[in-house]
C-alpha positions as a LaTeX table, in Angstrom:
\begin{tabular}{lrrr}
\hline
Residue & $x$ (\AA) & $y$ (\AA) & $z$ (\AA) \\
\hline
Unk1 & $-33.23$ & 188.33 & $-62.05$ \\
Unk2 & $-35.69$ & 190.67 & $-60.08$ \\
Unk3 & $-35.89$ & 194.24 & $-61.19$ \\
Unk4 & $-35.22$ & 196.79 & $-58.21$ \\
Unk5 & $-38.78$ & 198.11 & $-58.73$ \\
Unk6 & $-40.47$ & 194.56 & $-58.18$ \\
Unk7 & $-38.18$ & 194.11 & $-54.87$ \\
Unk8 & $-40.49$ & 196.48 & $-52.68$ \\
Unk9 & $-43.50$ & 194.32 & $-53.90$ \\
Unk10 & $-41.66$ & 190.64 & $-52.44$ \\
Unk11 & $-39.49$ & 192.01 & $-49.52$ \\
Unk12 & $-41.97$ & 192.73 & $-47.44$ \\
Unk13 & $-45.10$ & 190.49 & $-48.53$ \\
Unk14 & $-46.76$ & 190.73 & $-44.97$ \\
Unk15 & $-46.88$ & 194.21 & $-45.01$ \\
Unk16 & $-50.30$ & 195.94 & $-45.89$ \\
Unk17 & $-51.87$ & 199.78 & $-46.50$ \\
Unk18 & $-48.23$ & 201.03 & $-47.85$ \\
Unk19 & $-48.99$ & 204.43 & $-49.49$ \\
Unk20 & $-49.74$ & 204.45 & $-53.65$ \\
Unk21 & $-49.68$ & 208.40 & $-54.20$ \\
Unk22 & $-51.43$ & 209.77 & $-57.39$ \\
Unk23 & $-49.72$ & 212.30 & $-58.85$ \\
Unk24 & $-52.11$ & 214.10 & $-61.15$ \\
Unk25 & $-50.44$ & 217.22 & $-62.66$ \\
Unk26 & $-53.31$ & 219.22 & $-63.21$ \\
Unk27 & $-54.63$ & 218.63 & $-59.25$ \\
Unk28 & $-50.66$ & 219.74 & $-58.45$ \\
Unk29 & $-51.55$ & 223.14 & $-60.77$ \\
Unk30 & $-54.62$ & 223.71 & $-59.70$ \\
Unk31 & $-53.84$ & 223.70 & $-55.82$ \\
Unk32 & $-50.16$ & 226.21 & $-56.83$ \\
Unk33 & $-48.02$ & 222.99 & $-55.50$ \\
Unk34 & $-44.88$ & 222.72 & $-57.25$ \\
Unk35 & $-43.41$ & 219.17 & $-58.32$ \\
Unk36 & $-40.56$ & 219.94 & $-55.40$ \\
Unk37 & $-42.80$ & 220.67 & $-53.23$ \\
Unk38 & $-44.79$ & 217.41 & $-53.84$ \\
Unk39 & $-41.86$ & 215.47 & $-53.58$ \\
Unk40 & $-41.57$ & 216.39 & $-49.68$ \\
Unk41 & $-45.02$ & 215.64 & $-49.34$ \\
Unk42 & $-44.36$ & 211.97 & $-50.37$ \\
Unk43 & $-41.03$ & 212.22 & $-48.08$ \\
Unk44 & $-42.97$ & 213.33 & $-45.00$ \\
Unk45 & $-45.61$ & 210.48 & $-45.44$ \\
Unk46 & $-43.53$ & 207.49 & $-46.34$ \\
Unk47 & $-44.82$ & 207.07 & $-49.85$ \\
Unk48 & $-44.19$ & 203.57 & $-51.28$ \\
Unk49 & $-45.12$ & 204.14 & $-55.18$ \\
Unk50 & $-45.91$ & 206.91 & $-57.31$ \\
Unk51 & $-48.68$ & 206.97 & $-60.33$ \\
Unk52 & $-48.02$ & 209.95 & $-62.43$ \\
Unk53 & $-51.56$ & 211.50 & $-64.19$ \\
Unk54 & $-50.65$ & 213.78 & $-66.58$ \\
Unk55 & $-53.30$ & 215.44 & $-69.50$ \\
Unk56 & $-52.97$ & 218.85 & $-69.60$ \\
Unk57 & $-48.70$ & 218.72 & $-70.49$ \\
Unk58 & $-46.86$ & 218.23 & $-73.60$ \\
Unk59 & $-45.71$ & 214.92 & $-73.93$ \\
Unk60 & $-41.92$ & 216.45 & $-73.65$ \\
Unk61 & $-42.89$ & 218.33 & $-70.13$ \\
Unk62 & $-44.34$ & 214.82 & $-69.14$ \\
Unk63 & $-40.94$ & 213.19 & $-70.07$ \\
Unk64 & $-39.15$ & 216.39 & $-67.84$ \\
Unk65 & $-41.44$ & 215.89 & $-64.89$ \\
Unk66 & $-41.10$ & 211.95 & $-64.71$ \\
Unk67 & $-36.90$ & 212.26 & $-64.78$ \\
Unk68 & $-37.31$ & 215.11 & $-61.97$ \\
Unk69 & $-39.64$ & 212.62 & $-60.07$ \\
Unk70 & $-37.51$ & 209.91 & $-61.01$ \\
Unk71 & $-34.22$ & 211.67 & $-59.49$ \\
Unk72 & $-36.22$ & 213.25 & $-56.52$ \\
Unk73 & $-37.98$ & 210.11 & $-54.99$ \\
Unk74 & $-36.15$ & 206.68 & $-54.59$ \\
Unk75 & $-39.54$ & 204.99 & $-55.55$ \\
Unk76 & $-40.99$ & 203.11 & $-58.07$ \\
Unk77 & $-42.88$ & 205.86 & $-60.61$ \\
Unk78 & $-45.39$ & 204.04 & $-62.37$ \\
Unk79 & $-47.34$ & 205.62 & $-65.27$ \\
Unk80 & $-51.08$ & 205.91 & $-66.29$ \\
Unk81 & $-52.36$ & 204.31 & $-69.68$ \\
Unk82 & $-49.01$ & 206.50 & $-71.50$ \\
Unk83 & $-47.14$ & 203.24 & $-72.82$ \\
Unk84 & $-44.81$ & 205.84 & $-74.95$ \\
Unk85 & $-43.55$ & 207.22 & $-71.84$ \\
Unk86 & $-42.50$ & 204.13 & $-70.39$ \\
Unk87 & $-39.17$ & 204.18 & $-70.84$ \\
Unk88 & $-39.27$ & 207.46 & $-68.18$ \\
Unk89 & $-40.92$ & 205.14 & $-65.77$ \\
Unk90 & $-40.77$ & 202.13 & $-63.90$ \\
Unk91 & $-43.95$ & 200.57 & $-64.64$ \\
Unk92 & $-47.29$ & 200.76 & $-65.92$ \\
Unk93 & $-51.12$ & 200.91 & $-64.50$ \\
Unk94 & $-54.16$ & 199.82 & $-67.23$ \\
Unk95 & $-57.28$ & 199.57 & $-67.36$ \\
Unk96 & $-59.44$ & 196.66 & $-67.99$ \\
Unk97 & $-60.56$ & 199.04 & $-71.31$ \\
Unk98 & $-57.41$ & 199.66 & $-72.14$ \\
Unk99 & $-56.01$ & 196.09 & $-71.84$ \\
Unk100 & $-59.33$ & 194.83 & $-74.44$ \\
Unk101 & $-57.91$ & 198.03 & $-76.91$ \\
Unk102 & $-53.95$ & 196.25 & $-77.26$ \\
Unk103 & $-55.70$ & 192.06 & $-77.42$ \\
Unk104 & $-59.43$ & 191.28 & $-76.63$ \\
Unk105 & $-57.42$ & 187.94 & $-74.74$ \\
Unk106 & $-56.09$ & 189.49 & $-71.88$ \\
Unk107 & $-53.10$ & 187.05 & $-72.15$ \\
Unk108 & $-52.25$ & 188.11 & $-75.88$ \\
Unk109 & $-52.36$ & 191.40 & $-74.41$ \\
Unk110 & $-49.49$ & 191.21 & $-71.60$ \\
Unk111 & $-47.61$ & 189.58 & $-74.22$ \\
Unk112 & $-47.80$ & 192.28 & $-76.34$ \\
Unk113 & $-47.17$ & 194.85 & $-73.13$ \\
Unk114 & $-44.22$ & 192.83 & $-72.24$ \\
Unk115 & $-42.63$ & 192.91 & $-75.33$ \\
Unk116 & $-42.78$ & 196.77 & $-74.50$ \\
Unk117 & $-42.45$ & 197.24 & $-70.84$ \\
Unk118 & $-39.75$ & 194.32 & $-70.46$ \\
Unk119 & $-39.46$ & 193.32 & $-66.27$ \\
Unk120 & $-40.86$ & 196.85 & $-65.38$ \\
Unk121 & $-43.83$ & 196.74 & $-63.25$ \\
Unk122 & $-47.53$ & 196.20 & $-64.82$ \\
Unk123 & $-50.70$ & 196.98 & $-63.15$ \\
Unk124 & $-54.22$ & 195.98 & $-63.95$ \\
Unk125 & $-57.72$ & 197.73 & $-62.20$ \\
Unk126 & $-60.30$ & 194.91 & $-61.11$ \\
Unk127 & $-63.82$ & 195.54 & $-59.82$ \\
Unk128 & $-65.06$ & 191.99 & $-59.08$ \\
Unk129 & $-63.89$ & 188.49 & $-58.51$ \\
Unk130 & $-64.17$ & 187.68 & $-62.39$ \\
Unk131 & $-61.66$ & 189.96 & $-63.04$ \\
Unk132 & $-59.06$ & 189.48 & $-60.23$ \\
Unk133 & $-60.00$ & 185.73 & $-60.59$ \\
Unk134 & $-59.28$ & 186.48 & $-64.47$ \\
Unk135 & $-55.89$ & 188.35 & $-63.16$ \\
Unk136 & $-54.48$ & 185.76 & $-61.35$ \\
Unk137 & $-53.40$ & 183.88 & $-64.83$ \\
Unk138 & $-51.41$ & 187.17 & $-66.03$ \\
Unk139 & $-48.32$ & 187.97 & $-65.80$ \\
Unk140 & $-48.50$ & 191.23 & $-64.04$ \\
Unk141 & $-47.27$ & 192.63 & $-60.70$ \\
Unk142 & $-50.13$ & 194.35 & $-58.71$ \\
Unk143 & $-54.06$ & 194.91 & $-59.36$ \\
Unk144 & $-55.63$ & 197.71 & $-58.37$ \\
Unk145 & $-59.33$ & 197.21 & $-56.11$ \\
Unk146 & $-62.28$ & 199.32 & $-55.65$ \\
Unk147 & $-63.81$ & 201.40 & $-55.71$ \\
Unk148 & $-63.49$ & 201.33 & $-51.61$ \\
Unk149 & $-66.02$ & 203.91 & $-51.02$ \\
Unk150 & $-67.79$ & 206.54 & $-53.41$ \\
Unk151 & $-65.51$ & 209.91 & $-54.48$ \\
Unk152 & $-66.00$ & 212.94 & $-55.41$ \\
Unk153 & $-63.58$ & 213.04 & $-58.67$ \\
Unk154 & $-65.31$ & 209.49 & $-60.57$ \\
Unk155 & $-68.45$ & 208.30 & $-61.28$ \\
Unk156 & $-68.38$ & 204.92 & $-59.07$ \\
Unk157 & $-70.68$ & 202.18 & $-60.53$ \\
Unk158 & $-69.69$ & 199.78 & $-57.96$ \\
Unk159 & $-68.72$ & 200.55 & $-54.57$ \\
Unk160 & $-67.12$ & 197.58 & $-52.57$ \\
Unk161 & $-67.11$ & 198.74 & $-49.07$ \\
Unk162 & $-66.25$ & 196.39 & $-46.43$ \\
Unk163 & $-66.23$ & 193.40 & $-49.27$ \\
Unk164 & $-63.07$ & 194.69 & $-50.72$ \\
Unk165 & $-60.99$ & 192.75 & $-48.03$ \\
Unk166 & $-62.77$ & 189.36 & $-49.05$ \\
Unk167 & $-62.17$ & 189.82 & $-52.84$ \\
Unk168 & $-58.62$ & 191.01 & $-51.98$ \\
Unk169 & $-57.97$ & 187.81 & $-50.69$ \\
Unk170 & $-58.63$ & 186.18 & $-54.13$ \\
Unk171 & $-55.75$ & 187.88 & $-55.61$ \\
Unk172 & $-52.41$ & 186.29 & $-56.11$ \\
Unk173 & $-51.05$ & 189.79 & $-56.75$ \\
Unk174 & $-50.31$ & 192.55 & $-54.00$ \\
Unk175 & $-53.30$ & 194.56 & $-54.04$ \\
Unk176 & $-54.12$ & 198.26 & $-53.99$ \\
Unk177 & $-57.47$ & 199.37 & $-53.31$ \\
Unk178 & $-58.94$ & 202.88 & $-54.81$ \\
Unk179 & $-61.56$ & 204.75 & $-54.78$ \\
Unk180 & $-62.43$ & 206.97 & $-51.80$ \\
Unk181 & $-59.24$ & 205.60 & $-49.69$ \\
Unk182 & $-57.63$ & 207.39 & $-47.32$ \\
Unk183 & $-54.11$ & 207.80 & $-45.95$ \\
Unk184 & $-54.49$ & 206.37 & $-42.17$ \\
Unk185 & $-57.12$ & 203.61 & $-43.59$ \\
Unk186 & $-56.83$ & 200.02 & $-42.08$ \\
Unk187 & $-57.65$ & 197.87 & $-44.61$ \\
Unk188 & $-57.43$ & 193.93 & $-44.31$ \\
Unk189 & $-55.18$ & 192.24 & $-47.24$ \\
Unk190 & $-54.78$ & 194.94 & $-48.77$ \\
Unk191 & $-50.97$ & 196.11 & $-49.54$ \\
Unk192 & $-51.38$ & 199.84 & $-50.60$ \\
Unk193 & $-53.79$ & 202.69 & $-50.00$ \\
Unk194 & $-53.70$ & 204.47 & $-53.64$ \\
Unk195 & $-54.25$ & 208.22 & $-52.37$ \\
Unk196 & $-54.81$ & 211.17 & $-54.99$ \\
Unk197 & $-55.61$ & 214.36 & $-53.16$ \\
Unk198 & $-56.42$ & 213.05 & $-49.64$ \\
Unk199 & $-52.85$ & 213.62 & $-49.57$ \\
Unk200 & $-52.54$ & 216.66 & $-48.85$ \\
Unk201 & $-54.91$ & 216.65 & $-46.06$ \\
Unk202 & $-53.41$ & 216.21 & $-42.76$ \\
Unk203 & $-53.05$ & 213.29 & $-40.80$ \\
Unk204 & $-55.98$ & 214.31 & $-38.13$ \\
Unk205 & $-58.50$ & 214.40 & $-40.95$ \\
\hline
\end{tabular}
């Protein structure tokens, strides 16, 4: 039986450059924007999933501001690299670091995650066709793509440009390209923009 968080990725599997918001809680202090006030934000621009960043809170204000999200927004709320807080989420987003830190054997390593995470959604960052080649013999729900273009906030090795579309292609999984996207971006086979503070910008910029 498919979870209610995995139905968004298979009901519509045709359409492309849904909205992945970041949610990083020290961006959201740092600008004076309260939670609520991020929550309309989503509302107004049709936000499809939520990745909640969060490393300047206690673990037990992370747990608080993941059920307010969670009760606020009818959206899947997916977590960054914090498996403990899983069970405050409906998914999870990893690294290819973090994946080699739980099983060098990628496989071994979902395992392990699923044993943990159960049906709830699991996400995987790629950079190249090795690795979303690599990613199509997982069992995981989404990979993210990029970077897209160069940003301000990461040091980008690798930027994919106009290529990101071809590797996208590769992937068996719905794919989210980051890095430098932004919310109005056309992007071919690609099913969600992942936007951290260009949201907030409006729609003419």
């Amino acid at each position: 039986m498919i979870s209610n968080t995995k139905k968004l990725l298979v009901t519509e599997p045709k359409s492309f450059n849904n909205l992945y918001v970041l949610c990083d809680y020290e961006t959201l202090i740092k600008k004076n924007i309260s939670l609520k006030q991020f929550i309309q934000i989503c509302n107004d621009k049709d936000v499809k999933i939520l990745q909640y960043r969060d490393k300047v809170s206690t673990i037990e204000e992370q747990k608080k501001n993941l059920l307010f999200l969670k009760s606020n927004l009818n959206i899947p709320i997916i977590i960054n690299d914090k498996i403990e807080l899983i069970e405050y989420a409906d998914g999870l987003h990893l690294g290819q670091e973090d994946f080699d830190l739980i099983h060098k054997d990628k496989q071994i390593a979902v395992k392990l995650l699923r044993k943990k995470i159960g049906n709830k959604l699991l996400g995987l960052s790629t950079h190249n066709e090795m690795e979303i080649l690599e990613s199509n013999n997982l069992d995981i729900d989404m990979i993210g793509l990029g970077a897209y273009k160069n940003t301000s906030t990461k040091d980008v090795q690798t930027v994919l440009g106009s290529r990101i579309s071809y590797l996208a292609k590769m992937s068996i999984h719905p794919v989210c390209a980051i890095g430098g996207v932004k919310v109005n971006d056309i992007i071919e086979n690609i099913s969600f923009n992942v936007v951290g503070s260009g949201i907030f910008q409006s729609d003419k910029e």
